[in-house]
ZAVEX-771501 format. One record per residue (C-alpha): residue in three letters; z, x negated, y negated; residue number from 1; chain. Coordinates in nm, 4 decimals. Each point is the difference from the previous one (the first is absolute). Layout:
# ZAVEX-771501
[ala; [Z; X; Y]; NUM; A]
...
# end
This chain:
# ZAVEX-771501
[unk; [-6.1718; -0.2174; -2.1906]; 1; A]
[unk; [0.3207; -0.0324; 0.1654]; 2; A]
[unk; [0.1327; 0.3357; -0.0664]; 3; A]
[unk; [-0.3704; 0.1466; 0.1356]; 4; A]
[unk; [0.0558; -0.2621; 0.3270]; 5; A]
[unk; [0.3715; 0.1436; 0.0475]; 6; A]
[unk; [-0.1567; 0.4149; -0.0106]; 7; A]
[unk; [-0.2574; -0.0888; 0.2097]; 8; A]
[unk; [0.2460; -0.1716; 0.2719]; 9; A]
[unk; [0.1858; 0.2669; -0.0053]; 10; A]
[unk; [-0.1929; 0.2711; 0.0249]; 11; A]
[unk; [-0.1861; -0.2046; 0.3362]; 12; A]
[unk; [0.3668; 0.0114; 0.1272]; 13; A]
[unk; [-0.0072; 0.3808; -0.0050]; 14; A]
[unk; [-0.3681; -0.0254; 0.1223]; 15; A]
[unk; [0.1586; -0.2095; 0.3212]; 16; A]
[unk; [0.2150; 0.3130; 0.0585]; 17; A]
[unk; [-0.2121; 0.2932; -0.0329]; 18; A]
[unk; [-0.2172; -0.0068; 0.2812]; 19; A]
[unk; [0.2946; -0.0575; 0.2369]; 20; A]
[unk; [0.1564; 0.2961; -0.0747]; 21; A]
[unk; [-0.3702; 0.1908; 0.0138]; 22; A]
[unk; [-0.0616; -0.1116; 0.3243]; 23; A]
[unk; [0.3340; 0.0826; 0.1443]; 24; A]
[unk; [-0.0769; 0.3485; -0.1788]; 25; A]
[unk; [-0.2978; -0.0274; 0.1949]; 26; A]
[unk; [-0.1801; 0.0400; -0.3646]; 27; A]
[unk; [-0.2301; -0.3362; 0.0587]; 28; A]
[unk; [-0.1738; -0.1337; 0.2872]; 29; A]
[unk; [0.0943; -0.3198; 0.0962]; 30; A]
[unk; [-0.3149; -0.2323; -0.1119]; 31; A]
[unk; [0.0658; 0.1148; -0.3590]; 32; A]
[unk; [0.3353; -0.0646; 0.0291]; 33; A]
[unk; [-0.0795; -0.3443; 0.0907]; 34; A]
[unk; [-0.2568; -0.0829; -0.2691]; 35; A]
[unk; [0.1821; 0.1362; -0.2457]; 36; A]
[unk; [0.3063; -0.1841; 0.0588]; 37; A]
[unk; [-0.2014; -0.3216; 0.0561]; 38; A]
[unk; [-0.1425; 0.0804; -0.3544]; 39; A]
[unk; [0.3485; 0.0427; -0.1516]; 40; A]
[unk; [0.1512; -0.3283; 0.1595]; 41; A]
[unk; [-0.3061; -0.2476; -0.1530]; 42; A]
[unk; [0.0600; 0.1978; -0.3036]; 43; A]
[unk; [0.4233; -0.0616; -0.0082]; 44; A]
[unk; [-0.0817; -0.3359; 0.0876]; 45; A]
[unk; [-0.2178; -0.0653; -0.2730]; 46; A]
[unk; [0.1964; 0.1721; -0.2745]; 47; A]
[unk; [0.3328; -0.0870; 0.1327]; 48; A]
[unk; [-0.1292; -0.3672; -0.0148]; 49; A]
[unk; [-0.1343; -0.0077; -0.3570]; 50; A]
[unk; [0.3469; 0.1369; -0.1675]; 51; A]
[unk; [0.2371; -0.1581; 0.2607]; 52; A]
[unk; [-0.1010; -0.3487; 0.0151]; 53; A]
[unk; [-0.0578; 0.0025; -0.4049]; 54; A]
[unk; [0.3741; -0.0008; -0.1518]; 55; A]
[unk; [0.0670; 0.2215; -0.3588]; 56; A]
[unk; [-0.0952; -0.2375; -0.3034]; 57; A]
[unk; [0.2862; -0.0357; -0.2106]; 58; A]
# end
């Protein structure tokens, strides 16, 4: 579970950065920009949470 909560972190991370760069390459209109990076920061926030806050059983 913690492994699958790190990928998924991650990969919002990259999902954060995307539409930036599409929009500046004027790839993405702005309201999907937004929504998706709305999307991606709930999503880092609820992953991030669930391995972060949970430290490695040893």
């Amino acid at each position: 579970m913690r492994t699958i909560a790190q990928v998924i972190s991650w990969l919002s991370l990259v999902l954060l950065l995307a539409p930036s760069v599409l929009f500046l390459m004027n790839r993405m209109p702005l309201e999907t920009v937004k929504t998706t990076m709305t999307v991606a920061t709930v999503v880092w926030f609820v992953s991030a949470s669930l391995w972060m806050w949970n430290p490695k059983k040893q």
